[in-house]
Backbone bond lengths (Angstrom), bond angles and torsions (degrees), N, CA, C in turn:
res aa  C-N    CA-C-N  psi(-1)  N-CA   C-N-CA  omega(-1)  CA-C   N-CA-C  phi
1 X - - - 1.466 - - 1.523 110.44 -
2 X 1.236 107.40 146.93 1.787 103.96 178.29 1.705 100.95 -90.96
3 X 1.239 106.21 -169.90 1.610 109.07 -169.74 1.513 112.27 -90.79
4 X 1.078 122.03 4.61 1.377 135.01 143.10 1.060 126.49 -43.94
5 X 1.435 109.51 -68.59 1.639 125.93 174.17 1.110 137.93 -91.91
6 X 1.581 94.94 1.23 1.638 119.52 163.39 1.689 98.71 -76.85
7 X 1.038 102.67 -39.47 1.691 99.66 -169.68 1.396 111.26 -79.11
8 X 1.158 128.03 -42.02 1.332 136.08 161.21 1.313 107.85 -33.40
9 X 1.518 117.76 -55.72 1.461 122.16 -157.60 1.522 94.39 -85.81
10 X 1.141 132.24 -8.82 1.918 123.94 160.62 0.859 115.09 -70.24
11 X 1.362 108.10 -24.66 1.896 102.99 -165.29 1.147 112.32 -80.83
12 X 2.002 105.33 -46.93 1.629 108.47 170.54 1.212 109.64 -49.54
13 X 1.313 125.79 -45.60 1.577 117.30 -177.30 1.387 116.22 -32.82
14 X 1.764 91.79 -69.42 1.458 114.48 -167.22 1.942 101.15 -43.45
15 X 1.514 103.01 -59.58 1.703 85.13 179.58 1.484 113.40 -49.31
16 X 0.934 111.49 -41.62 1.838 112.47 -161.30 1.441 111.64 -33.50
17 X 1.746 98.30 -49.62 1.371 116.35 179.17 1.406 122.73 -67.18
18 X 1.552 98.79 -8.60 1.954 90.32 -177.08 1.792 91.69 -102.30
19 X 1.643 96.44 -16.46 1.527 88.07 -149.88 1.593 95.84 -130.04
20 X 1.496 110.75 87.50 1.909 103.93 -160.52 1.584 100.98 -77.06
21 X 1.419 108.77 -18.77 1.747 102.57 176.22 1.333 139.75 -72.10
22 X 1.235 113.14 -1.14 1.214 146.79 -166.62 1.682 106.44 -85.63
23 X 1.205 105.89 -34.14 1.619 109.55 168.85 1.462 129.05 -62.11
24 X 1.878 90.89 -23.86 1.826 103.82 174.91 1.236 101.34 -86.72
25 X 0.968 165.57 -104.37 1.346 143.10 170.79 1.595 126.48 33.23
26 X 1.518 99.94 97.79 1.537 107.77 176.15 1.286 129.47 -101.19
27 X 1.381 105.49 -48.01 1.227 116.61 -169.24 1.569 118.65 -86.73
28 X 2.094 114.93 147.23 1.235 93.74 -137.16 1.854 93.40 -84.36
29 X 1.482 127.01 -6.35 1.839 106.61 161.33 1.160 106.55 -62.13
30 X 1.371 149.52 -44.36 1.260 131.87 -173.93 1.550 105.64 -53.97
31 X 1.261 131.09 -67.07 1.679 132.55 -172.82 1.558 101.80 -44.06
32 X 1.427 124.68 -60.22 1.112 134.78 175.09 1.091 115.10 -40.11
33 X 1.743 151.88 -53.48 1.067 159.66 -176.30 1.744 82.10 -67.53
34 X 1.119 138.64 -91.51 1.191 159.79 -151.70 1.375 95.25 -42.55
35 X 1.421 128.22 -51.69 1.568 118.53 -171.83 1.905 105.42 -78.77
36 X 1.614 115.35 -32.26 1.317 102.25 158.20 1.696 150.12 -64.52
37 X 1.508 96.49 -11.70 1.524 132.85 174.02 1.483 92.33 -80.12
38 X 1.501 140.68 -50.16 1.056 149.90 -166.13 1.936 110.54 -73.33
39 X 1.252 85.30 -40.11 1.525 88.54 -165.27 1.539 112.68 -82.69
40 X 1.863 114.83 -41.47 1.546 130.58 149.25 1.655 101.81 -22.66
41 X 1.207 101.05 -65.48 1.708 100.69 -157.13 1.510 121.47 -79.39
42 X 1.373 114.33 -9.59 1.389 135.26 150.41 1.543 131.95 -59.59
43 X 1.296 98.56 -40.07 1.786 132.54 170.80 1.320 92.19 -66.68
44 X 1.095 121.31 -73.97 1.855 125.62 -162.54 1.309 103.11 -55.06
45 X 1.546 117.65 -53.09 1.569 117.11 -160.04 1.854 96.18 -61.29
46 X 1.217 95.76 -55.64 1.746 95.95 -178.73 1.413 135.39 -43.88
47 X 1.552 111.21 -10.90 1.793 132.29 -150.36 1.568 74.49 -114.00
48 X 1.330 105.93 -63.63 1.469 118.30 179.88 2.013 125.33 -32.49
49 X 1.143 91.55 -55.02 1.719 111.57 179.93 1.766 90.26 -81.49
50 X 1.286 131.13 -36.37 1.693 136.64 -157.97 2.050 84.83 -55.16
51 X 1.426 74.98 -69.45 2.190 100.92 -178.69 1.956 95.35 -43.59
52 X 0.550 92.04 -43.88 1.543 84.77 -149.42 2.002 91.90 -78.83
53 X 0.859 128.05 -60.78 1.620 126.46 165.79 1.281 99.03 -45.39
54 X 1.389 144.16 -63.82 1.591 126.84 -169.91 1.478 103.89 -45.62
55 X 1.071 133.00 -51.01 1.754 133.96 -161.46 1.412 102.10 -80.29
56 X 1.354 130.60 -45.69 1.571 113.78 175.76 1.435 114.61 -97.51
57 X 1.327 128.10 39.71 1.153 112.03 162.26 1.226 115.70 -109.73
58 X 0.875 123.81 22.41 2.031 138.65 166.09 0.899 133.38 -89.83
59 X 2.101 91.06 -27.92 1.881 90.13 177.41 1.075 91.21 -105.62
60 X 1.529 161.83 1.91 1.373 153.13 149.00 1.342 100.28 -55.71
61 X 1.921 127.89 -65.75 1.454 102.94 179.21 1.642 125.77 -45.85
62 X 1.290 88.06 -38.93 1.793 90.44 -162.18 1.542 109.92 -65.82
63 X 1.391 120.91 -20.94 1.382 114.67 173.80 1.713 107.93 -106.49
64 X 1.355 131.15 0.57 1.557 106.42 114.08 1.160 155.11 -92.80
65 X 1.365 96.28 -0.12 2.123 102.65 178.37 1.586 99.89 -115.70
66 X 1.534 118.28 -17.12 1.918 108.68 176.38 1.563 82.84 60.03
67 X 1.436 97.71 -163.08 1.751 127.53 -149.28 1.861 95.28 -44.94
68 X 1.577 123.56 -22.98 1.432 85.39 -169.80 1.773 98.55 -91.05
69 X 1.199 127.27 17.78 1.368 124.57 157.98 2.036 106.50 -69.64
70 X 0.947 109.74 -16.24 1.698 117.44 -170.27 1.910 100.78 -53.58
71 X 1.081 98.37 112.47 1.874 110.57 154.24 1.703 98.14 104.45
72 X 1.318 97.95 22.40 2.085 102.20 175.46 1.757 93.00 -117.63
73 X 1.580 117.81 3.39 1.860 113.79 178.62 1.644 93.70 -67.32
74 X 1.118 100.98 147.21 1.682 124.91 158.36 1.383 121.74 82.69
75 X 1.265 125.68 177.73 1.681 95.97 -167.63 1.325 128.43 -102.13
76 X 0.932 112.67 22.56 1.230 119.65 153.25 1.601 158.43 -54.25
77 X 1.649 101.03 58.30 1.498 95.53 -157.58 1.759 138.04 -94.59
78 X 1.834 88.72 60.11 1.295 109.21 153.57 0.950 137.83 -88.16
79 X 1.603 126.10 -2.33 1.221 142.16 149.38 1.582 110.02 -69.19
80 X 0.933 120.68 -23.72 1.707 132.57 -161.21 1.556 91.95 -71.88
81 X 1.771 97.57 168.25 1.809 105.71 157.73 1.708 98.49 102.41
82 X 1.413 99.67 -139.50 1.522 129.59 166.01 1.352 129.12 -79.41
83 X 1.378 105.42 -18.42 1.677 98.97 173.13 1.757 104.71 -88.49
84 X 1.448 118.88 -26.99 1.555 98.45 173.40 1.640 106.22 -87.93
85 X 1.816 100.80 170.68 1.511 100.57 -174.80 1.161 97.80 -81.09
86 X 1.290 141.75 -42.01 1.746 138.94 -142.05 1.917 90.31 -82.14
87 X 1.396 103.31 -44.48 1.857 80.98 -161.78 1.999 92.20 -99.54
88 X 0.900 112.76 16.64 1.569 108.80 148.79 1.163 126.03 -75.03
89 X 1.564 111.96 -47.11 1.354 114.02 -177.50 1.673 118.48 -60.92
90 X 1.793 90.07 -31.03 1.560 97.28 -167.87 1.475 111.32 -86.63
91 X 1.433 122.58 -13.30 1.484 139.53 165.51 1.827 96.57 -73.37
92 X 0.982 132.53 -35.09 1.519 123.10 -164.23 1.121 115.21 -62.12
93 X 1.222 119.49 118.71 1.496 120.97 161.67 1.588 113.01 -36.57
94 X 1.738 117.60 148.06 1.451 101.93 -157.90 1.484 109.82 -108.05
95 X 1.536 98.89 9.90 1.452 118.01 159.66 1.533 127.47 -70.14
96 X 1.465 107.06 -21.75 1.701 126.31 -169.50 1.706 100.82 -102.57
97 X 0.838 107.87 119.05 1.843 110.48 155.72 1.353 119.35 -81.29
98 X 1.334 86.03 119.61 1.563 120.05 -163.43 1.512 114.35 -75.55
99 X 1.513 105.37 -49.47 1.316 120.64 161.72 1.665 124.65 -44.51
100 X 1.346 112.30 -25.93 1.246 117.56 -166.37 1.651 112.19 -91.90
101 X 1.597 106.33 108.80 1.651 94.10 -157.88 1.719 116.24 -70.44
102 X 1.255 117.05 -11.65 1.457 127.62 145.48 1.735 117.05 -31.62
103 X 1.374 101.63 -35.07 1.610 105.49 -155.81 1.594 97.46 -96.38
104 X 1.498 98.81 -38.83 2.032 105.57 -173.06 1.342 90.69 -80.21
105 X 1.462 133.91 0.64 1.612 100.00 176.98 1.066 126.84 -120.01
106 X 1.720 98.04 -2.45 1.911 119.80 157.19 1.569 105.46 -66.90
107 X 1.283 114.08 -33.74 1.600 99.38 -161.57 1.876 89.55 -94.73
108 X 1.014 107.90 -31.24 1.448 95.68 164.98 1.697 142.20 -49.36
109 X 1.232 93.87 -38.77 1.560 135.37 160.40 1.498 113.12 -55.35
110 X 1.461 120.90 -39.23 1.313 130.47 -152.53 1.828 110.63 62.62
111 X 0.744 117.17 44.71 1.567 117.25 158.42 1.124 112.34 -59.42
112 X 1.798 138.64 -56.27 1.119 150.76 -142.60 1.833 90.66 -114.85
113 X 1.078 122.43 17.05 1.842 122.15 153.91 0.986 112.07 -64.53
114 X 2.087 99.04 130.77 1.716 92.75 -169.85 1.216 111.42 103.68
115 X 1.582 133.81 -40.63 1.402 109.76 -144.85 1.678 89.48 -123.47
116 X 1.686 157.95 149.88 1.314 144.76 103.18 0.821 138.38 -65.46
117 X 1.158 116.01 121.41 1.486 157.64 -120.56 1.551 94.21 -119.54
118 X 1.249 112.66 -38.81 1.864 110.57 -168.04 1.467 109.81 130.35
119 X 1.325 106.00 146.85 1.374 115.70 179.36 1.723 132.81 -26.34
120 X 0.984 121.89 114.43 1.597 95.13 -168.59 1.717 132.61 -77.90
121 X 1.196 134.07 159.09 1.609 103.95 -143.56 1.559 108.82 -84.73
122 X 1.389 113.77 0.32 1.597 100.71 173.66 1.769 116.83 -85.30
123 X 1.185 109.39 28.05 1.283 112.38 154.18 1.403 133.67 -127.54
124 X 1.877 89.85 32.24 1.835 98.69 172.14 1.447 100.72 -112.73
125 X 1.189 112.86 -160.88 1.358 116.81 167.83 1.599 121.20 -96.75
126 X 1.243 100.41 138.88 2.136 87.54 -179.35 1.352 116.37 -44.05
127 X 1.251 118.69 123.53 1.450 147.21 174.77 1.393 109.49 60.75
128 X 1.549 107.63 55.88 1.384 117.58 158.34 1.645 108.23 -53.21
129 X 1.383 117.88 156.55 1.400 114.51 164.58 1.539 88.13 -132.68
130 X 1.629 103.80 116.82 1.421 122.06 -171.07 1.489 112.00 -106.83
131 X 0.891 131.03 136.34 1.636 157.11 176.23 1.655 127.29 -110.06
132 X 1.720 107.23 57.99 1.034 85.41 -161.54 1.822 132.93 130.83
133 X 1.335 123.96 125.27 1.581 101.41 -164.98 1.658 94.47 -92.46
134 X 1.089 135.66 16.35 1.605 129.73 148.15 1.532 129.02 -138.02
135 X 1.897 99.05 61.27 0.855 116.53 -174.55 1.549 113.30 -118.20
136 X 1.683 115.17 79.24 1.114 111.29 177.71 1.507 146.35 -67.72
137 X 1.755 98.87 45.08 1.788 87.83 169.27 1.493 95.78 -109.71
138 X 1.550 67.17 123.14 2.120 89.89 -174.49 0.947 138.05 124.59
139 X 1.748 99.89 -53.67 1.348 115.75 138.56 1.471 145.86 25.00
140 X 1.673 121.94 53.81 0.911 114.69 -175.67 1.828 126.05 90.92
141 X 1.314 98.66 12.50 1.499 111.12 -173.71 1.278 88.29 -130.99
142 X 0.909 130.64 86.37 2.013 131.35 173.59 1.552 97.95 -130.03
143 X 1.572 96.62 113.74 1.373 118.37 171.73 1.706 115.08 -11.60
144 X 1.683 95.22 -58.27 1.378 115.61 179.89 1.499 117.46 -50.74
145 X 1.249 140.85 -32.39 1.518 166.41 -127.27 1.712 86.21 -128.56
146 X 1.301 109.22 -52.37 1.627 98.07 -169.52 1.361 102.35 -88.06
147 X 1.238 145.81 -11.51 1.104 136.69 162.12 1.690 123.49 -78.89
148 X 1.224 104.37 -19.10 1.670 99.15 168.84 1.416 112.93 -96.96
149 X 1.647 117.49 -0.73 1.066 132.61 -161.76 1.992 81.26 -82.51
150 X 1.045 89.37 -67.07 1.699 90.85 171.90 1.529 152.73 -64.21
151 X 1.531 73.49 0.61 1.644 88.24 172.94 1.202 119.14 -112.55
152 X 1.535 105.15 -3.32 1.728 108.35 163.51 1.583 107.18 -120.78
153 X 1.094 128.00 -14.19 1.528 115.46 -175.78 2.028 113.88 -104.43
154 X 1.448 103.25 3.19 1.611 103.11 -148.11 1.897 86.11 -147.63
155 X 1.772 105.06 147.17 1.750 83.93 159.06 0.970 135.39 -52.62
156 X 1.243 131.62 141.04 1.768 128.98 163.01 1.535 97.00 -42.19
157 X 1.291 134.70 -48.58 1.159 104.57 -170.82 1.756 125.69 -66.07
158 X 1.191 121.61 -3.19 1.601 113.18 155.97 0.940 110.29 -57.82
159 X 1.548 132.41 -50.46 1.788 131.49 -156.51 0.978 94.44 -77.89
160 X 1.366 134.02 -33.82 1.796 115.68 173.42 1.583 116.12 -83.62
161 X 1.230 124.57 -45.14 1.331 94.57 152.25 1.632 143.69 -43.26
162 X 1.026 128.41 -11.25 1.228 148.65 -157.77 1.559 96.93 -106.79
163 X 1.644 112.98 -29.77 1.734 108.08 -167.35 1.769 92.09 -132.04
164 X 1.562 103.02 33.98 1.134 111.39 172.85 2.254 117.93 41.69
165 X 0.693 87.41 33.15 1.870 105.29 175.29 1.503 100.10 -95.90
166 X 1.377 98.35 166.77 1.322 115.89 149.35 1.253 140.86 -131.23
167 X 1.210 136.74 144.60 1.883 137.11 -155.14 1.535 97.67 -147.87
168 X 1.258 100.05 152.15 1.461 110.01 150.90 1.402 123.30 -78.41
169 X 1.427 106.48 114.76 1.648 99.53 167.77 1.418 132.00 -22.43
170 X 1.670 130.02 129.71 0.954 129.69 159.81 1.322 107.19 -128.18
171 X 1.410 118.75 154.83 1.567 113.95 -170.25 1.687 94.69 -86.26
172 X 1.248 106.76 156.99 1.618 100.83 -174.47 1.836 94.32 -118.39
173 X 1.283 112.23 -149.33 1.579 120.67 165.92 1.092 127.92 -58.96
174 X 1.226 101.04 -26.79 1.640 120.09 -155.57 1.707 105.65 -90.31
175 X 1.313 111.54 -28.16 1.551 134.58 171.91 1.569 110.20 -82.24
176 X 0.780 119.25 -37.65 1.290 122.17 165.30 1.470 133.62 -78.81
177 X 1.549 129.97 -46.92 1.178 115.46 161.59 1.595 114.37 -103.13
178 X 1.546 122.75 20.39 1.383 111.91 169.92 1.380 118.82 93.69
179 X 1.138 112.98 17.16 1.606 122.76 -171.73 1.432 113.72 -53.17
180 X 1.410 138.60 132.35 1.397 128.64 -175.88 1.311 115.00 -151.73
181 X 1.836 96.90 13.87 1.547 92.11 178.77 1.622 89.14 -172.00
182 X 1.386 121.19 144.41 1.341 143.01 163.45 1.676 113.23 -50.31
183 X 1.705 102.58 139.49 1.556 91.65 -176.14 1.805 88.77 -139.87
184 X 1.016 114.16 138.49 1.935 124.70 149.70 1.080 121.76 -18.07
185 X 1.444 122.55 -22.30 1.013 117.64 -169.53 1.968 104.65 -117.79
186 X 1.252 93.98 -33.42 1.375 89.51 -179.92 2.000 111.84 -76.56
187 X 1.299 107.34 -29.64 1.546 123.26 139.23 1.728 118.20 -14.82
188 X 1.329 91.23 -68.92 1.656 99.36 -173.33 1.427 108.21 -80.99
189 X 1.213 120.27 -18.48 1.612 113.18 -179.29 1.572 91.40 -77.66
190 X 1.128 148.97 -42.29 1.300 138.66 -130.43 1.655 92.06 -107.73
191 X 1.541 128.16 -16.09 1.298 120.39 -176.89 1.479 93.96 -84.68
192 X 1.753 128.17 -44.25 1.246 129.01 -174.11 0.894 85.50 -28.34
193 X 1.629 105.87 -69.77 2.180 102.79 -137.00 1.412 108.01 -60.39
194 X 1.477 106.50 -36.47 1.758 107.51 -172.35 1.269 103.72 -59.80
195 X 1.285 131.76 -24.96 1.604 122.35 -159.17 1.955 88.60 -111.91
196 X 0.495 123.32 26.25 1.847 145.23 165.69 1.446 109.61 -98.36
197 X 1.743 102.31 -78.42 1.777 110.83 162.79 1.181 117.48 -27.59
198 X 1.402 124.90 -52.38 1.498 119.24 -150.58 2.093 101.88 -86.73
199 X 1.759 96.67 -31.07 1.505 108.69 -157.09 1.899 86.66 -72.39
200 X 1.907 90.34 165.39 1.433 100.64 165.35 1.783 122.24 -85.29
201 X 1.256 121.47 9.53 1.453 129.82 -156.57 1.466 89.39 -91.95
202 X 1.673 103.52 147.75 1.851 101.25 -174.54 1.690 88.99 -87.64
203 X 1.257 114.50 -44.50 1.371 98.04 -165.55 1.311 118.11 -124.95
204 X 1.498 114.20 178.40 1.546 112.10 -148.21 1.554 107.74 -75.84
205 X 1.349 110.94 -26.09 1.161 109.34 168.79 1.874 137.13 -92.83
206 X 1.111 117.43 37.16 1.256 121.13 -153.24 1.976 77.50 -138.65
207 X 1.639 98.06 135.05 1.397 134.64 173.25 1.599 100.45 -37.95
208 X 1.260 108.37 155.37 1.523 126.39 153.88 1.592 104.46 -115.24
209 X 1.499 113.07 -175.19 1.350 124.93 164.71 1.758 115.97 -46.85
210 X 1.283 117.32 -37.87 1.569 109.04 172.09 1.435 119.37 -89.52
211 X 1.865 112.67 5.01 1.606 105.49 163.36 1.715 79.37 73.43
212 X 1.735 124.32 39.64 1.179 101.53 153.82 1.547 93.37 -131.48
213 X 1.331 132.31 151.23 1.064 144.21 -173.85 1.946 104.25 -101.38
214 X 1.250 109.89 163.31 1.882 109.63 -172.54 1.504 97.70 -83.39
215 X 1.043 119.60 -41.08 1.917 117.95 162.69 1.293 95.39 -43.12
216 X 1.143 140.67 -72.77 1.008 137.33 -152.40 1.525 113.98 -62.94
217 X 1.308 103.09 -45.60 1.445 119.73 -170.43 1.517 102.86 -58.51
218 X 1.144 120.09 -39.26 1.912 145.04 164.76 1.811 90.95 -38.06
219 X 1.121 101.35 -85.63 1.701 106.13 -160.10 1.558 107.82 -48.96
220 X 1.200 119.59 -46.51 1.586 121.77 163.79 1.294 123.87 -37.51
221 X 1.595 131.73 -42.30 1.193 128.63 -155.74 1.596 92.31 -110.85
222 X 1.252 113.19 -15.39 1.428 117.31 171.82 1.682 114.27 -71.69
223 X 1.698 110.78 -26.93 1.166 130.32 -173.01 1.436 95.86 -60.89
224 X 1.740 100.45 -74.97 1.558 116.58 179.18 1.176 120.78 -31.37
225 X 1.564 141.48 -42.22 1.288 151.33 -152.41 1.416 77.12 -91.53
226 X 1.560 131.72 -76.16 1.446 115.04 -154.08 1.214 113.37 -50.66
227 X 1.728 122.99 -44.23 1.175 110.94 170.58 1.369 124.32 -45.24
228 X 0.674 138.84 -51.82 1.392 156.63 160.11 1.330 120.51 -38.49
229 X 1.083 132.97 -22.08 1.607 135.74 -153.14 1.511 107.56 -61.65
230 X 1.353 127.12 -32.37 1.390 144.65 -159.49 1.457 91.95 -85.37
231 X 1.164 134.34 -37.75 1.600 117.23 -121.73 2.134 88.52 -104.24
232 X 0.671 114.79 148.21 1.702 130.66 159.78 1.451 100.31 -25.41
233 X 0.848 112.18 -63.40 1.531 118.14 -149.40 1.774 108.65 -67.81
234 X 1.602 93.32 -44.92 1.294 95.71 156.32 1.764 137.31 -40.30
235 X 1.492 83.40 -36.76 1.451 103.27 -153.92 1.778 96.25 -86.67
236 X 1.380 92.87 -22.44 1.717 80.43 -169.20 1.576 94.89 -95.71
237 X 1.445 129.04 -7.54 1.312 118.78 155.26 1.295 157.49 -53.11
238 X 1.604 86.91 -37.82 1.465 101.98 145.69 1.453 144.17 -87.78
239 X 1.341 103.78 -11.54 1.765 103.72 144.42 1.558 124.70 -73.28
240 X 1.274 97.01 -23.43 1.896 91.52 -179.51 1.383 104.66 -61.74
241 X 1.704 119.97 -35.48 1.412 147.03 -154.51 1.631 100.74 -73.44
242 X 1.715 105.87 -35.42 1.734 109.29 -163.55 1.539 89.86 -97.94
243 X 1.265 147.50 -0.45 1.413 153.51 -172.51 1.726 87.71 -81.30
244 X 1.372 111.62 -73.67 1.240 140.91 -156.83 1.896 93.56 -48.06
245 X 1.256 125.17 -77.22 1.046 174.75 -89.34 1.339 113.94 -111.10
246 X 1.632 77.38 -75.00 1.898 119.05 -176.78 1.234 132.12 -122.27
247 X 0.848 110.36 19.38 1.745 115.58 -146.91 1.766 104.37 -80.45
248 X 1.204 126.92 2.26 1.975 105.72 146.47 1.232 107.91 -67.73
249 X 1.629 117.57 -36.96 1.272 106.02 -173.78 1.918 122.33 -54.19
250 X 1.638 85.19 -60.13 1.556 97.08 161.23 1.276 123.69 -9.95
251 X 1.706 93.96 -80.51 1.638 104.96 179.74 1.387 120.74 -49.73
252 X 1.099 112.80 -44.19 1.615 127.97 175.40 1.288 124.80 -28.00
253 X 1.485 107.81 -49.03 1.383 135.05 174.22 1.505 129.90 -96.52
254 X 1.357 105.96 6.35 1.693 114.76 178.95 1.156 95.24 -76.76
């Protein structure tokens, strides 16, 4: 099989395992109904998590950046992106100096349409010192990332324990299909959306300043991980990820 149909054939897997009935199923209206039932409810969940990351990602900035989170409240994200400073900086590739008003007014401009530039920095950790567009210290562990990570894959009530609040339980993803460990892929869905939240674009598919879209931005980091799948670094990423995340499970298994 080429890597086309290698990938195809994970995915069926992957349902198989949520969905063991699906194997009885022969005929091709039955699959057909079944992959449009599939695809509806994929659409929704995504619009669903889209809504729900636009509204809390203001009070996560604002209680790490305070006043320069000011004028990104409410949902409106035409203020969002490149025209504010706080989620410019955090949209900036971490190759570009952000600070440099030469630099915010090329990418403002679209000068740099078309081109990647490098990871953008709200998917490192605060005050990574980066070396590099495959230089993972930091890499994908941004406070920000683990908190939406938990507010769509895990109960809300972890993330408020975690920021010392209190909520009423709601079952999240993670209650529902059994989640017990961090995956690359669910990784890359959760940076899309965050880097969605922060951007001014209404929808997931529509350009930013680098002529890259958050779909897009998805298939890229999905790229990276496969490349990657072998290597250590990977590997110890996704335990940092099940610490964060999961961590009875963690313990469970030491």
């Amino acid at each position: 099989m080429n890597e086309t149909d290698q990938a195809i054939w994970r995915v069926y897997r992957s349902l198989l395992s949520l969905i063991p009935q699906l194997e009885d199923f022969h005929s091709g209206a039955s699959l057909i109904r079944i992959s449009q039932l599939i695809s509806r409810g994929v659409h929704d969940a995504r619009l669903d998590d889209a809504e729900a990351l636009r509204d809390k990602i203001f009070s996560w900035l604002f209680d790490a950046f305070g006043d320069d989170a000011l004028g990104l409240e409410g949902m409106d994200k035409e203020r969002r992106g490149f025209k504010h400073s706080l989620t410019g900086s955090l949209l900036c590739p971490v190759n570009l100096a952000w600070d440099d008003p030469q630099t915010r007014e090329a990418i403002r401009s679209g000068a740099y349409k078309g081109q990647m530039w490098g990871w953008p920095s709200f998917v490192y950790a605060w005050g990574s010192e980066i070396d590099g567009n495959e230089d993972w210290n930091g890499l994908f562990r941004s406070p920000l990332l683990v908190a939406a990570y938990k507010h769509v894959f895990t109960s809300p009530s972890s993330l408020f324990a975690q920021m010392q609040l209190s909520s009423k339980t709601q079952p999240g993803d993670r209650c529902i299909y059994g989640m017990t460990h961090v995956t690359p892929r669910s990784i890359a869905y959760i940076a899309m959306h965050v880097r969605f939240a922060l951007g001014s674009e209404r929808l997931l598919t529509l350009e930013d300043a680098f002529r890259i879209s958050s779909r897009k931005f998805y298939e890229l980091t999905i790229d990276f991980f496969d490349k990657f799948s072998n290597n250590i670094e990977m590997h110890e990423l996704l335990l940092w990820w099940d610490k964060q995340v999961f961590p009875a499970t963690e313990t469970s298994e030491e």
